[in-house]
DSSP file (Angstrom, degrees, kcal/mol; ACC not computed):
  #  RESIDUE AA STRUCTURE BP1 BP2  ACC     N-H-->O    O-->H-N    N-H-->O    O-->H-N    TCO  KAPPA ALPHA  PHI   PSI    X-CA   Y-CA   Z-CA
    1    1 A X     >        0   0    0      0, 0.0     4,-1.4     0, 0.0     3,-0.2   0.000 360.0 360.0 360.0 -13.3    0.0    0.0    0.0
    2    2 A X  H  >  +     0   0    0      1,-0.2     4,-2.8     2,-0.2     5,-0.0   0.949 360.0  36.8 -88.0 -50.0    2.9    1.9    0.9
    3    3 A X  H  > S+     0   0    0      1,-0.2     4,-1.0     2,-0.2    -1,-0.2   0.398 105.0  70.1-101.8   9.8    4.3    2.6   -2.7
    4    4 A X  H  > S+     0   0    0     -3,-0.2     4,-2.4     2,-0.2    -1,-0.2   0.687 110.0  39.6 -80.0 -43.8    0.6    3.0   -4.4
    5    5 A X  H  X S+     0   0    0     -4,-1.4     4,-0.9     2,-0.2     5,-0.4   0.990 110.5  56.2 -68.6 -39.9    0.7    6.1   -2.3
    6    6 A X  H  X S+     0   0    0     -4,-2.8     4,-0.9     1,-0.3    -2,-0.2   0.906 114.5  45.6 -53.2 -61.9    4.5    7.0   -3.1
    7    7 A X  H  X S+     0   0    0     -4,-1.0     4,-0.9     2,-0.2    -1,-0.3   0.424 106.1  49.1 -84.6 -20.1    3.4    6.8   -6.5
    8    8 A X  H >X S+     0   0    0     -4,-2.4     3,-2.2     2,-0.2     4,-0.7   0.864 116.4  53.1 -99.2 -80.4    0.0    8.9   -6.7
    9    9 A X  H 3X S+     0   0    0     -4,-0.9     4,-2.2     1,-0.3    -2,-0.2   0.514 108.1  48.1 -27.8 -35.9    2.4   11.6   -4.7
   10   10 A X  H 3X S+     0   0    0     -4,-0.9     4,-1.4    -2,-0.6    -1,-0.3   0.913 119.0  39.4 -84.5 -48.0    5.1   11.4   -7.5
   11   11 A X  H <X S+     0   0    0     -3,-2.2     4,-2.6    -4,-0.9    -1,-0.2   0.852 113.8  52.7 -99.0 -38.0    2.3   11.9  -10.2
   12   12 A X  H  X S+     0   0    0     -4,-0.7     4,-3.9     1,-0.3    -1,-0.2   0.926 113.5  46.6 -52.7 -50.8    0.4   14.6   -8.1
   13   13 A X  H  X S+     0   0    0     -4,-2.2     4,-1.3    -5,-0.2    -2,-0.3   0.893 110.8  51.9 -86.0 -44.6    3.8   16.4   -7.8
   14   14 A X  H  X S+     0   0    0     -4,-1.4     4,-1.7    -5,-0.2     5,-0.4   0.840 104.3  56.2 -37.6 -52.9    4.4   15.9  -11.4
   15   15 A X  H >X S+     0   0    0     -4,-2.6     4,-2.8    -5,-0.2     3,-1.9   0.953 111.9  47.5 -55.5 -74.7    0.9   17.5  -12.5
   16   16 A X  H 3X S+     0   0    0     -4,-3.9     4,-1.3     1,-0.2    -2,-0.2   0.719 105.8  46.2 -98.7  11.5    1.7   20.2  -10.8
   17   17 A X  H 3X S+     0   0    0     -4,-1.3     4,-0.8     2,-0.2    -1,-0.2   0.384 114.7  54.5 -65.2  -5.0    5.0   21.2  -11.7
   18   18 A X  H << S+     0   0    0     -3,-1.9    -2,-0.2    -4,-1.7    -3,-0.2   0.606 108.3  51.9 -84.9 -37.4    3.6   20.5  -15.5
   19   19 A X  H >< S+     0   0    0     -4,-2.8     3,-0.6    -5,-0.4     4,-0.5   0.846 114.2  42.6 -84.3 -38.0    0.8   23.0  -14.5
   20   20 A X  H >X S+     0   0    0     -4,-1.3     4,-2.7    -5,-0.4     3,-1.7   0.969 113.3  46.0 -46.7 -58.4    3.7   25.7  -13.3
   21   21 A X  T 3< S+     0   0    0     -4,-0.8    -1,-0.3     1,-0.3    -4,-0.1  -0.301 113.2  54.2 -88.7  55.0    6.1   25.4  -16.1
   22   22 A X  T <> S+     0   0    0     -2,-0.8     4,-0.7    -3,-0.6    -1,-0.3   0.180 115.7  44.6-115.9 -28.1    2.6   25.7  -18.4
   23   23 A X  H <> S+     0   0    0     -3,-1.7     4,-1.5    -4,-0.5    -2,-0.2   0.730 114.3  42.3 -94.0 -41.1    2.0   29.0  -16.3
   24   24 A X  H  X S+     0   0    0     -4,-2.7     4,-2.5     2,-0.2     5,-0.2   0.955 116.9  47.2 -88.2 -55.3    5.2   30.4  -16.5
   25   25 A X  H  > S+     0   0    0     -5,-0.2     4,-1.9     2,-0.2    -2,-0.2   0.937 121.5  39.1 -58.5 -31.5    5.8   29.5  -20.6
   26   26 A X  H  X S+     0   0    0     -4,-0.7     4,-3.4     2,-0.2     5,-0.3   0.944 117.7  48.1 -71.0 -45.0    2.0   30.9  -21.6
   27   27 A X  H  X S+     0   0    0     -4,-1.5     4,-1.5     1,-0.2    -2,-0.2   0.878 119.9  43.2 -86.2 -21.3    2.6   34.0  -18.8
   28   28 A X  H  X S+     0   0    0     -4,-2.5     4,-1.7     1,-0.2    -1,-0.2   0.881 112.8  52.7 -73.5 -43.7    6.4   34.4  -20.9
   29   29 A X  H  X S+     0   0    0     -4,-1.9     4,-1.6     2,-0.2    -2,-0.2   0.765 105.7  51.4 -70.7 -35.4    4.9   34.0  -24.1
   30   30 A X  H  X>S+     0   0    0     -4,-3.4     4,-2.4    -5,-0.2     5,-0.6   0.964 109.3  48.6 -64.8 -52.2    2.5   36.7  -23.4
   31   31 A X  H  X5S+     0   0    0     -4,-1.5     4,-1.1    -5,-0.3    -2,-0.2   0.924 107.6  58.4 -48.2 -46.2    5.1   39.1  -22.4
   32   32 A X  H  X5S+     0   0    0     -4,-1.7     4,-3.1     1,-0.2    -1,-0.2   0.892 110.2  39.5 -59.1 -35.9    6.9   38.2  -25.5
   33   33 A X  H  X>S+     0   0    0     -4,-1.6     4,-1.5     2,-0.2     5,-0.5   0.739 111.5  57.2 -98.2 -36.1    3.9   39.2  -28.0
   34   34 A X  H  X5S+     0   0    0     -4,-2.4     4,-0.5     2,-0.2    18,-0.2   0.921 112.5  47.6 -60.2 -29.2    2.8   42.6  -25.8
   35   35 A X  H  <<S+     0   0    0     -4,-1.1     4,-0.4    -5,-0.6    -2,-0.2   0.985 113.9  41.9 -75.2 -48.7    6.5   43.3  -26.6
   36   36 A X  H >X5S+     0   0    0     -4,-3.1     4,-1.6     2,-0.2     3,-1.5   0.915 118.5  44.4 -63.7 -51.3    6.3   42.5  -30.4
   37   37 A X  H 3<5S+     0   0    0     -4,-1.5    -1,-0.2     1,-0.4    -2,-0.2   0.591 109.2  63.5 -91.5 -25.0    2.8   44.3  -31.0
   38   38 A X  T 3<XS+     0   0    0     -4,-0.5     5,-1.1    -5,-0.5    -1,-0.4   0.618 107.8  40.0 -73.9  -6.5    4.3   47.2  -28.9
   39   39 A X  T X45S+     0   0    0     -3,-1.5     3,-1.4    -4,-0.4    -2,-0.3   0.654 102.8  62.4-118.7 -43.5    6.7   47.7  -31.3
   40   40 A X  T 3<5S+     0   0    0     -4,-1.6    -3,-0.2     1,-0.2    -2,-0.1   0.653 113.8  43.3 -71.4  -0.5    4.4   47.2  -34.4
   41   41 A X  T 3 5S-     0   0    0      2,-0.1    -1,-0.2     3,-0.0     3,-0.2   0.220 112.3-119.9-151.8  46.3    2.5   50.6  -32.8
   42   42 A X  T < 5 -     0   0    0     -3,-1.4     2,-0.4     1,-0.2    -3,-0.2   0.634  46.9-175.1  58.5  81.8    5.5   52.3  -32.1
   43   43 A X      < -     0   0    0     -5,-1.1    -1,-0.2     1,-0.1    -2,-0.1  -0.932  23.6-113.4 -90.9 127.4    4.8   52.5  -28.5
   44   44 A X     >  -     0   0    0     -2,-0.4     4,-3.7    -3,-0.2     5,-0.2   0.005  32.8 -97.4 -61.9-172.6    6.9   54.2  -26.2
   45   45 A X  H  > S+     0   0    0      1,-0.2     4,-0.7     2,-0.2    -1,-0.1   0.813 126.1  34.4 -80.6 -29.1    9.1   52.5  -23.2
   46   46 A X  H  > S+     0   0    0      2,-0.2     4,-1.6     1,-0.2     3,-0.2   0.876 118.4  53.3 -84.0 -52.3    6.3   53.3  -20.4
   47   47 A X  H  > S+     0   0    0      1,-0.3     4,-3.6     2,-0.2     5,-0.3   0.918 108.4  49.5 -56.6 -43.2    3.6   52.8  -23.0
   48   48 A X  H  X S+     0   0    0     -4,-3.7     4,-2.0     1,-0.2    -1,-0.3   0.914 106.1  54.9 -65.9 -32.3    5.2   49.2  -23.8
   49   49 A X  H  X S+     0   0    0     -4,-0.7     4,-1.6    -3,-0.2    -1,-0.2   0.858 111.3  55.4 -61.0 -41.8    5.4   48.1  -19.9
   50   50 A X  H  X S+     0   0    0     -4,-1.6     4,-2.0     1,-0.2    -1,-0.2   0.902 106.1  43.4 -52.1 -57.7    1.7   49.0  -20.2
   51   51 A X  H  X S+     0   0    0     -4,-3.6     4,-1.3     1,-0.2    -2,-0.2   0.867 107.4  54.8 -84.7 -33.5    0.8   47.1  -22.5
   52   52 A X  H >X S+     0   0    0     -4,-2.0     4,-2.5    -5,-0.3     3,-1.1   0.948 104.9  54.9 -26.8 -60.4    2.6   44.0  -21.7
   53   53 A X  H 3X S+     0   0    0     -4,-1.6     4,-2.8     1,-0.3    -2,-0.2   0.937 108.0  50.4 -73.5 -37.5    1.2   43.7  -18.4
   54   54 A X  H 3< S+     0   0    0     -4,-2.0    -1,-0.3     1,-0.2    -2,-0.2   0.718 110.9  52.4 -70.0 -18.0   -2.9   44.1  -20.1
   55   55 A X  H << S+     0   0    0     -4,-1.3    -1,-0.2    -3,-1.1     3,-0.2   0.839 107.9  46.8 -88.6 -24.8   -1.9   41.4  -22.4
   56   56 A X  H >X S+     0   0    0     -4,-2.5     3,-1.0     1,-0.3     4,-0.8   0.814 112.1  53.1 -47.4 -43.9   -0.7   39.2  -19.4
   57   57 A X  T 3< S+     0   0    0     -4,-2.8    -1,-0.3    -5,-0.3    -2,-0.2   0.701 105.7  57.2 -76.9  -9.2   -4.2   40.1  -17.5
   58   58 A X  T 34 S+     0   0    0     -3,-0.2     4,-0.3     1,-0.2    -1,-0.3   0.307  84.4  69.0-115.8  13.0   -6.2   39.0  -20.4
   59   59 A X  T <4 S+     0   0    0     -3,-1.0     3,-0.2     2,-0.1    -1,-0.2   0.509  99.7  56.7-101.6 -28.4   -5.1   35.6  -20.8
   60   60 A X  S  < S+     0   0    0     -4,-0.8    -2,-0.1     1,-0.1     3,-0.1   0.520  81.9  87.2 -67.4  -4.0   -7.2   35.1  -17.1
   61   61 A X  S    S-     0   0    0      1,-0.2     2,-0.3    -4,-0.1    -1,-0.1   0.993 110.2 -22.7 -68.3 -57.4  -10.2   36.3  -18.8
   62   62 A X  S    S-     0   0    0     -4,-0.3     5,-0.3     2,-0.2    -1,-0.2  -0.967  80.2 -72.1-138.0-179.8  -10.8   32.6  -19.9
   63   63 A X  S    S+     0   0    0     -2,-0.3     3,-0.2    -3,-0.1     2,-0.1  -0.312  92.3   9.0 -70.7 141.7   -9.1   29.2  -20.4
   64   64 A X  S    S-     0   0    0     -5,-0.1     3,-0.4    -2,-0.1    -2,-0.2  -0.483 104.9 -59.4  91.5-166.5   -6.9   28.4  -23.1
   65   65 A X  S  > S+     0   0    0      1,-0.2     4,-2.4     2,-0.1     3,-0.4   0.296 102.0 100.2 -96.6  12.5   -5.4   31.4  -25.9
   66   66 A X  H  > S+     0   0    0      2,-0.2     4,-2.6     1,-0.2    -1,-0.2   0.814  77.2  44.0 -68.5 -53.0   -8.4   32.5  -27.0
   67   67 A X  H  > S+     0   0    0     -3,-0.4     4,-1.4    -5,-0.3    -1,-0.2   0.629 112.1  54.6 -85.9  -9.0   -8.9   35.6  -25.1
   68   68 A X  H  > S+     0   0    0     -3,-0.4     4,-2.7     2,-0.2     5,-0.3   0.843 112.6  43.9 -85.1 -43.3   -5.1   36.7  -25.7
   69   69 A X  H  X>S+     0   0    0     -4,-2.4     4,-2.9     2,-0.2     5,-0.8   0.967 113.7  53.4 -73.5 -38.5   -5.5   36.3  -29.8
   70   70 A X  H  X5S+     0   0    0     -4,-2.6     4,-1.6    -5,-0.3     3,-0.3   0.964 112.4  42.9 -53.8 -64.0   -9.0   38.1  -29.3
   71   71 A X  H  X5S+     0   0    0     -4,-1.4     4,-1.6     1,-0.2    -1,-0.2   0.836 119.6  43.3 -35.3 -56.7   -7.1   41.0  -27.5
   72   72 A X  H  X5S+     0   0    0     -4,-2.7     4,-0.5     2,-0.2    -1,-0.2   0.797 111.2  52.3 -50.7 -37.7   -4.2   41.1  -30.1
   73   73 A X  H  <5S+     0   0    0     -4,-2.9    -2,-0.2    -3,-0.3    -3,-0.2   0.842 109.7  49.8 -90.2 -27.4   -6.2   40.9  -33.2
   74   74 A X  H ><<S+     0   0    0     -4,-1.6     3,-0.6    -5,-0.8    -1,-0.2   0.988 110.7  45.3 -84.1 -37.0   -8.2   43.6  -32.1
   75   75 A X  H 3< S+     0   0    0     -4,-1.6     2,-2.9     1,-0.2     3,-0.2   0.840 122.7  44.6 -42.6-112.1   -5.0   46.4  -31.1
   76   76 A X  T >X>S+     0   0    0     -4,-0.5     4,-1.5     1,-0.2     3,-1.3   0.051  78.9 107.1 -48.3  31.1   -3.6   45.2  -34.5
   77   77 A X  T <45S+     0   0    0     -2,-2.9    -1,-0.2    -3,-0.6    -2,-0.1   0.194  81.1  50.9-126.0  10.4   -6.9   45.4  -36.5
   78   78 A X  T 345S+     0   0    0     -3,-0.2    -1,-0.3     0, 0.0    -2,-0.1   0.260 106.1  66.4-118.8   1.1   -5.6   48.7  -38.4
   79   79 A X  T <45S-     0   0    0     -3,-1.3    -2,-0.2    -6,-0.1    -3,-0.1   0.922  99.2-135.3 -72.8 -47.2   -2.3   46.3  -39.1
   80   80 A X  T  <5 +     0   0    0     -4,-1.5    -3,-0.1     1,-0.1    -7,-0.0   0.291  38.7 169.8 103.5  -7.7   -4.0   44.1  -41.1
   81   81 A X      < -     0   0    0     -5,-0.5     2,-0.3     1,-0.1    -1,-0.1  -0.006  29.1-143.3 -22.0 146.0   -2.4   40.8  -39.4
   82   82 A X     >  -     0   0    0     -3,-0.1     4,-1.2     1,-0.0     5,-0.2  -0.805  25.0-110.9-107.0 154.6   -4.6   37.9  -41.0
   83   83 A X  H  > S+     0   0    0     -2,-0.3     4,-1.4     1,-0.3    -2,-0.1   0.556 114.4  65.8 -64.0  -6.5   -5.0   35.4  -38.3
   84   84 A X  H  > S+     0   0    0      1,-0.2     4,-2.7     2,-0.2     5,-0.3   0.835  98.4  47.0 -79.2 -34.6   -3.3   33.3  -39.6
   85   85 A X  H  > S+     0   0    0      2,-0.2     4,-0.7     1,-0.2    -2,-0.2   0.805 113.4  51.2 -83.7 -25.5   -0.3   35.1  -39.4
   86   86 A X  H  X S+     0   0    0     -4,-1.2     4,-1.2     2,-0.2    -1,-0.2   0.656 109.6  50.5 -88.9 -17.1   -0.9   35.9  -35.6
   87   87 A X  H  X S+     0   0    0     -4,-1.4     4,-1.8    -5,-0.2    -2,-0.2   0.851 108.3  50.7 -77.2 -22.3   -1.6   32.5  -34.9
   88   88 A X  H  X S+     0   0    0     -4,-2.7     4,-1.5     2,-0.2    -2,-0.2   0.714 114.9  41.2 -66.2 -26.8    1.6   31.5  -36.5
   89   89 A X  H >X S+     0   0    0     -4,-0.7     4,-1.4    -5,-0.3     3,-1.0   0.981 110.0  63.2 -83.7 -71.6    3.7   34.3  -34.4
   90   90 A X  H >X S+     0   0    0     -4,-1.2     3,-6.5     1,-0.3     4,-1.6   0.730 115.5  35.6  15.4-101.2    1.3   33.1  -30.9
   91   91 A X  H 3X S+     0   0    0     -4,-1.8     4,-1.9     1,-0.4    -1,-0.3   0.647 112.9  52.8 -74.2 -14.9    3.1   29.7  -31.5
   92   92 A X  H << S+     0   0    0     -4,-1.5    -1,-0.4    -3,-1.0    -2,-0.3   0.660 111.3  46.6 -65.5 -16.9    6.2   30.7  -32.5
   93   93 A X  H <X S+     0   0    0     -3,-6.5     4,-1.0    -4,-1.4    -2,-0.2   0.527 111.6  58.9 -98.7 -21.4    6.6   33.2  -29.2
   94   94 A X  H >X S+     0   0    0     -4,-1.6     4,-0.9    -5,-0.4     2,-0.7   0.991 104.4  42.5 -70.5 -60.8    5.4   30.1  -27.3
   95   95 A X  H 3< S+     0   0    0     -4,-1.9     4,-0.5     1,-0.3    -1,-0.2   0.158 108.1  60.2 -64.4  30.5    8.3   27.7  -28.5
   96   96 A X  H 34 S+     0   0    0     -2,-0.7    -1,-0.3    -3,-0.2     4,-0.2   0.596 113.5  42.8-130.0 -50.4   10.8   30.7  -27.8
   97   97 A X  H <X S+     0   0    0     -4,-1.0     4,-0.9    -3,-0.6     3,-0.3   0.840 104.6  61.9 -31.1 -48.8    9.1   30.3  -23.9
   98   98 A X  T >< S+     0   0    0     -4,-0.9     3,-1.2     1,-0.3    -1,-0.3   0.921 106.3  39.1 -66.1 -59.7    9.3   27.0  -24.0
   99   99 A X  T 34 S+     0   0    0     -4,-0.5    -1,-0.3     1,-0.3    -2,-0.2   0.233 102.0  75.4 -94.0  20.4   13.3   26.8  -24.3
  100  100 A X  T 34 S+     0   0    0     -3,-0.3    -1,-0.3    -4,-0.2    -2,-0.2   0.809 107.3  34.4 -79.2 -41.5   13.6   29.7  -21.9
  101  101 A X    <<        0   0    0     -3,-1.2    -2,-0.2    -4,-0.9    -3,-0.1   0.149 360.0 360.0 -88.7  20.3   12.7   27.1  -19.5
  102  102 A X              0   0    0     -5,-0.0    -1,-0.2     0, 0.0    -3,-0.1   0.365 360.0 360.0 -98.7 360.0   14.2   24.5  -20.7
């Protein structure tokens, strides 16, 4: 009985260090794409700090990336980004997270 429990600890404690480093690459990735879309509207250095942090807060609005591309596509929506092209950047700013914490 003794090492059914070591073992749902081990997995418990796996889950959620897979649910941290998921928190910390999404909350990196976000920072990364406030920075790039701060720069595509020529935002100053204050302005960019700003804006970072609102793209971070809008990824709690609900689960998954949904509410971060909704936020982006709508600030960029005089760029002209297709979605495709901001989902393609999205996952590319993700793997760039990913190996920050790797």
């Amino acid at each position: 009985m003794s090492s059914f429990e070591d073992r749902k600890k081990s997995f418990e404690k796996k889950f959620a260090h897979d649910q941290e480093l998921q928190f910390k690459v999404s909350a990196r990735r976000n920072k990364y794409l406030g920075e790039w879309v701060s720069q595509m509207l020529n935002f100053n250095p204050d302005q960019q700090k700003e804006y970072i942090q609102s793209v971070i807060k809008a990824d709690f609005a609900e689960a998954g990336d949904q509410d971060v591309f909704r936020k982006i596509k709508d600030d960029l929506k005089e760029k002209n980004v297709s979605d495709e092209d901001l989902r393609k950047k999205m996952d590319e700013l993700n793997e760039k997270a990913k190996t920050d914490f790797n």
